[in-house]
C-alpha positions in Angstrom: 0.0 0.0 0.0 1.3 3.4 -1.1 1.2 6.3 1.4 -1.9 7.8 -0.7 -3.5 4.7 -1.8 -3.5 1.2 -4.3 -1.5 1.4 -7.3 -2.7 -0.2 -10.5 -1.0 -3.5 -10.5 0.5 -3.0 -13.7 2.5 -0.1 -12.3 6.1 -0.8 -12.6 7.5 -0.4 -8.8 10.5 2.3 -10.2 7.2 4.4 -11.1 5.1 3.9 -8.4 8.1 4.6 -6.3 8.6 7.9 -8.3 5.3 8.9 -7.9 5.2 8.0 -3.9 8.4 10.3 -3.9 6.9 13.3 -6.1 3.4 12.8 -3.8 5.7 13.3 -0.4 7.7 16.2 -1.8 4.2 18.1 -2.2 3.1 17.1 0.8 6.2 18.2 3.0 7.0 21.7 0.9 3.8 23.3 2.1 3.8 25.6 5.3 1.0 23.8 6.5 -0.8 20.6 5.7 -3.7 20.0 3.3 -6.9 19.8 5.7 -8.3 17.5 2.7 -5.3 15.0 2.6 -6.5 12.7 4.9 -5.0 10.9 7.3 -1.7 13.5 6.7 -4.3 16.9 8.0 -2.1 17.6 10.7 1.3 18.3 10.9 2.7 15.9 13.4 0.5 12.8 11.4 2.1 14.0 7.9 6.2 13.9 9.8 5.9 10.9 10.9 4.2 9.3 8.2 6.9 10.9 5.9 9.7 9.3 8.0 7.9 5.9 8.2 8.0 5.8 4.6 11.2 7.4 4.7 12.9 4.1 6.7 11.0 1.2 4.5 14.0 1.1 2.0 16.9 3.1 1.2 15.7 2.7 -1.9 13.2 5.1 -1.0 16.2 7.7 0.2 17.9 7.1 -2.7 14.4 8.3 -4.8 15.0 11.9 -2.9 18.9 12.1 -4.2 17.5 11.5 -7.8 15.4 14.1 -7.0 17.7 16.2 -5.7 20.1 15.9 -9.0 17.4 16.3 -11.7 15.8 19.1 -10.1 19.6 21.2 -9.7 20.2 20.4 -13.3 16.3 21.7 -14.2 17.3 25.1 -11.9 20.5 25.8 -13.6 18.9 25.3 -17.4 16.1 27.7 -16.3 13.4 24.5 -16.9 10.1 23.7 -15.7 10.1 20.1 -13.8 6.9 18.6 -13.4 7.5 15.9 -10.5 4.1 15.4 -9.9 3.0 14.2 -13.1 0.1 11.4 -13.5 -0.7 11.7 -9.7 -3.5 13.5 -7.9 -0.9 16.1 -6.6 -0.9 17.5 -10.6 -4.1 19.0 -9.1 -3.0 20.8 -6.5 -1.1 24.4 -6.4 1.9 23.8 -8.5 4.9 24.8 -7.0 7.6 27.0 -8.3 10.4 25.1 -10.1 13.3 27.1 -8.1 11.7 25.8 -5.5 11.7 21.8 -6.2 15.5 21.5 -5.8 15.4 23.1 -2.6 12.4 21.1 -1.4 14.1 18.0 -2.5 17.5 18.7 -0.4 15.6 19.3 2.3 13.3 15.8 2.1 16.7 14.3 1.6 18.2 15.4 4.8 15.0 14.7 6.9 15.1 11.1 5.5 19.1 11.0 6.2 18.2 11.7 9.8 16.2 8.6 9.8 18.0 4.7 10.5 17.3 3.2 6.8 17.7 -0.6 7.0 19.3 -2.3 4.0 19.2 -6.0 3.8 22.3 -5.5 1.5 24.7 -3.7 3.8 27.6 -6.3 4.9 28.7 -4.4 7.5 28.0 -2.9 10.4 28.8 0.9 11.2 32.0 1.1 12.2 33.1 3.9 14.9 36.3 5.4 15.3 37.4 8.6 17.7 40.7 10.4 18.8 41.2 11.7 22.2 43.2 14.8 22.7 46.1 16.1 20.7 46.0 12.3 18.4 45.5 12.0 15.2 44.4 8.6 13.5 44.3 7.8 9.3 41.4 5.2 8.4 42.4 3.6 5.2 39.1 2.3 4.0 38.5 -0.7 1.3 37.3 1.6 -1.0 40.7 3.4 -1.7 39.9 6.1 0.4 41.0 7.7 3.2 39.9 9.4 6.3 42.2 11.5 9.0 40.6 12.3 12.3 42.1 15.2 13.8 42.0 15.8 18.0 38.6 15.3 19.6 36.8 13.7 16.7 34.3 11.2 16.5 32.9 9.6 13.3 31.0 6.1 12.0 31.6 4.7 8.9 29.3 2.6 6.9 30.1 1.2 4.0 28.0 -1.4 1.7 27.1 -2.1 -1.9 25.5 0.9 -2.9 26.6 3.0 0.1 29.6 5.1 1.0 28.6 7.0 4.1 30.4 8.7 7.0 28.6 10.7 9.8 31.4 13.4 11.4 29.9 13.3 14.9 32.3 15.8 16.7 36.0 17.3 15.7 37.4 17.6 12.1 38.5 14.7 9.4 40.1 15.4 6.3 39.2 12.7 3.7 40.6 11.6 0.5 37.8 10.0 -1.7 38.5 7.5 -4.5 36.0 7.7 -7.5 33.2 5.3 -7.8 30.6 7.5 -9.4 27.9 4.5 -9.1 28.5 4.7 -5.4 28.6 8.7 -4.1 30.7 9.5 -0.7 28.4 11.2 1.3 29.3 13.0 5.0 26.3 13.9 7.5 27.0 16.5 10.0 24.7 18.4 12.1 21.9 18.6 9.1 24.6 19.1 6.4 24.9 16.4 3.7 28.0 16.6 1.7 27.8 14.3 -1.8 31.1 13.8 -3.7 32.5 11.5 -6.2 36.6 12.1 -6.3 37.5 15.2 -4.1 40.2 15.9 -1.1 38.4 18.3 1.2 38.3 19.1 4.9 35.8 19.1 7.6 35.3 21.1 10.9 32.5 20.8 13.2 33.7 23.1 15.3 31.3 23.8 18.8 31.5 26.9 21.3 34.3 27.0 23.5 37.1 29.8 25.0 37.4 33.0 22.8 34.6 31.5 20.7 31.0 33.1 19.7 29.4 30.3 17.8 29.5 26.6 16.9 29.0 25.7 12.5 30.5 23.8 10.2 33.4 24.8 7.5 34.1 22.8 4.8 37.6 23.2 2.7 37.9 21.7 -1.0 41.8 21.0 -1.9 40.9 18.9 -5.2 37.7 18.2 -7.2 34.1 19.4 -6.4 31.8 18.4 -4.1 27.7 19.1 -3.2 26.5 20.8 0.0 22.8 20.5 0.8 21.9 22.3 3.7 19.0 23.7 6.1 20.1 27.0 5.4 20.4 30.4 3.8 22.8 31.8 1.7 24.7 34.8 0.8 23.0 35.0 -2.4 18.9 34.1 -3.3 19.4 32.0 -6.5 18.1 34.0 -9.0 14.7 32.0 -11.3 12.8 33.2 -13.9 8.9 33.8 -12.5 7.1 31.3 -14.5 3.8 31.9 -13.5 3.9 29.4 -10.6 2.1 30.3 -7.2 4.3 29.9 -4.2 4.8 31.0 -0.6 7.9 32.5 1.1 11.5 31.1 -0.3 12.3 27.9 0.9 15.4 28.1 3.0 16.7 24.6 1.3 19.8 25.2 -0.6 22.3 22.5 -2.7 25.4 24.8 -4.1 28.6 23.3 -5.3 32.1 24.1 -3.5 34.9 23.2 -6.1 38.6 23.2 -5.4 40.0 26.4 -3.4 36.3 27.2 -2.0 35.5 27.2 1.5 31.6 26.6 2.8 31.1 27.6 6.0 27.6 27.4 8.2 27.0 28.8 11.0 24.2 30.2 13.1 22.9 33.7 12.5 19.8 35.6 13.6 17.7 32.6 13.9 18.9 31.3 10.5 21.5 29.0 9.6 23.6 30.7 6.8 25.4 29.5 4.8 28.7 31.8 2.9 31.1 30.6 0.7 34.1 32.1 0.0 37.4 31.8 -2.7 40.7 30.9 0.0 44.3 32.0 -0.9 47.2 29.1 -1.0 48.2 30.1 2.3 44.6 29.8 3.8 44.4 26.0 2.6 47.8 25.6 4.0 46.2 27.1 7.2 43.3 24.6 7.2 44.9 21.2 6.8 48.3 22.0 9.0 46.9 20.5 11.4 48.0 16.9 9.3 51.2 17.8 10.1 51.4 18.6 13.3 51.1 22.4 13.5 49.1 25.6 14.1 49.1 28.2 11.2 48.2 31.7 12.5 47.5 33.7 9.9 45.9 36.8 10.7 44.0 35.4 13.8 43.3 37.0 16.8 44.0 35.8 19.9 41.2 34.8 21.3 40.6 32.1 18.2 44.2 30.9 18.4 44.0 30.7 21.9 40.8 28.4 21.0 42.9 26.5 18.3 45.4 25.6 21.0 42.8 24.5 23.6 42.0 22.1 20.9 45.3 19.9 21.2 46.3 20.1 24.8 45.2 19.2 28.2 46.3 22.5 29.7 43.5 25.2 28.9 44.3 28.7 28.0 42.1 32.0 28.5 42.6 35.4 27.2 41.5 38.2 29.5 38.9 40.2 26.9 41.2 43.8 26.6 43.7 41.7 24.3 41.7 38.9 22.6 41.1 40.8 19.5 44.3 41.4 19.0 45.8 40.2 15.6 48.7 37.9 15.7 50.4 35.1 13.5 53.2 32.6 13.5 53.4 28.9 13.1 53.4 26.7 15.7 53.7 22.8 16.7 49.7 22.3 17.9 51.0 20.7 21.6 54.0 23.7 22.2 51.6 25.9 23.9 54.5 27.1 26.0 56.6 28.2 22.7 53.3 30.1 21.5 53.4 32.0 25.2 57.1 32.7 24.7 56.2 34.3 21.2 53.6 36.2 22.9 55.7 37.6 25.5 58.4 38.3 23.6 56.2 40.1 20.7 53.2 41.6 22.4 54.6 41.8 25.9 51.7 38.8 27.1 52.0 37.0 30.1 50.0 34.0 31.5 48.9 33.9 35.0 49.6 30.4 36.5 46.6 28.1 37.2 45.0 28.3 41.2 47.2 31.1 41.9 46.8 34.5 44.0 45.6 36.4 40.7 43.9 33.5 38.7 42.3 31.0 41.1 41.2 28.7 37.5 42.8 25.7 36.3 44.0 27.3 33.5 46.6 29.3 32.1 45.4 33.1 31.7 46.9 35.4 29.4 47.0 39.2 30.2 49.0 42.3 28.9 52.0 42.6 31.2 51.9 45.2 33.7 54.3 48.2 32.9 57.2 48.0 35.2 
């Protein structure tokens, strides 16, 4: 049984799963439900209808990421899709074609939140994490590669059809071999990235000392790759008006990031935005030192290098708030916090206050200008 009723047995299943998939996509792009579509009237019955489905196959998933691609290709040649031909939703308010990409990124990251069994997996998820200040490269049997940096937490799932990591904390860099019948795809915090052949870098970076915000930045060395996202970005994508009715923008996006590009997501006036921007030679350098070891300043301040450090050693460092603006740089082995307070001193006459002392009764190390003599 279909989601919105019996199929003509003579239905091929690729259609009728087609059509379930165009059927949902109307359904869950509206602000609120259709009081006619019965039983899915009410929000909460529609979601969790749409994720039941959503978890009978990944088969059904997969339908979404079709979606997904046809509808991209449709927005960048200006076209007209019609996903909801030959089923009852041709009857309802047509929706705007700029529109149906978004909507279908955003189905497809719902579903992704959703455990999809697949009798054709061969292996379970496999987890792997680094504690503080290691580093660990997962060679996987794909020709692949991962590299967890410090604090990082991910589970690998690899089968048939799938090629599938889920960064649950920290930063991995990953080398992807090319299999274009079986995309790499990485979940983070709502953010699907889908890639063929690319080197490119991922932080999931969360709140901590000198820091305002928690997002995600992702870093292309090589290749391309495909963000779909919960989010705004910079730019509204500009589409013809066709005539179609539609409500606000959807908030959906799927943008490209090719080699050189950075992505980066964060949090902003009740929004998730999304901004992409081009990075110099020495800013990739910046990003992936880390593989080697170091901390590249490069026109930081010191409250977020200060964070960078925190990153890699057990002894914590604050900044009191009259310097941590200031601009530094340098280049640094990530665990020689005690080089990077030399610098300081020596440069920007910066002392830190031992831990549980008279003047800084914390456990960690705080750095303040140096009193005039």
């Amino acid at each position: 049984m279909s989601p919105y009723g019996e199929r003509p047995s003579n239905t091929p299943p690729d259609n009728r799963l087609n059509e379930e998939a165009a059927e949902w996509s109307l359904r869950m792009s509206a602000s609120e439900p259709d009081l006619d579509d019965a039983p899915y009237s009410g929000t909460r019955a529609r979601n969790t209808a749409f994720l039941e489905w959503c978890s009978q196959s990944s088969e059904h998933l997969q339908a979404f990421l079709d979606m997904c691609e046809i509808d991209y290709r449709a927005q960048r040649a200006h076209l007209s899709t019609d996903l909801t031909a030959n089923s009852k939703a041709s009857r309802r308010t047509r929706v705007h074609p700029g529109i149906k990409l978004a909507l279908a990124a955003s189905i497809a990251l719902v579903a992704l939140a959703v455990p999809v069994p697949d009798e054709n997996v061969q292996a379970a998820p496999r987890p792997y994490a680094t504690a503080i200040g290691q580093r660990q490269t997962v060679n996987l049997e794909d020709g692949s590669s991962i590299t967890l940096n410090t604090q990082s937490r991910v589970s690998v799932l690899f089968g048939p059809r799938e090629r599938e990591v889920r960064l649950l904390a920290g930063e991995v860099f990953f080398h992807v071999a090319r299999d274009p019948d079986r995309p790499f795809r990485v979940f983070s915090n709502g953010i699907l990235l889908e890639d063929v052949d690319t080197d490119f870098n991922v932080y999931n970076y969360q709140s901590g000392p000198g820091a305002s915000s928690s997002g995600i930045r992702i870093a292309v060395l090589n290749g391309s790759l495909r963000i779909f996202c919960n989010c705004v970005g910079d730019k509204a994508a500009s589409v013809p008006d066709s005539g179609f009715t539609h409500a606000a923008p959807s908030p959906f996006l799927s943008e490209f990031l090719v080699a050189g590009q950075e992505g980066e997501i964060t949090h902003v006036d009740g929004a998730d935005r999304l901004r992409i921007q081009r990075l110099t030679k020495d800013d990739l350098e910046a990003v992936t030192a880390w593989r080697d070891g170091q901390i590249i300043l490069n026109q930081m301040t010191l409250a977020a290098a200060v964070q960078e450090f925190n990153r890699y050693n057990l002894q914590q460092m604050t900044v009191s708030p009259e310097i941590a603006q200031l601009v530094i740089g340098g280049r640094f082995d990530n665990p020689d916090y005690r080089s990077f307070i030399s610098a300081l001193s020596v440069q920007y006459h910066i002392e830190a206050l031992p831990p549980n002392s008279a003047n800084n009764p914390s456990r960690a190390l705080h750095l303040i200008r140096r009193p005039p003599p």
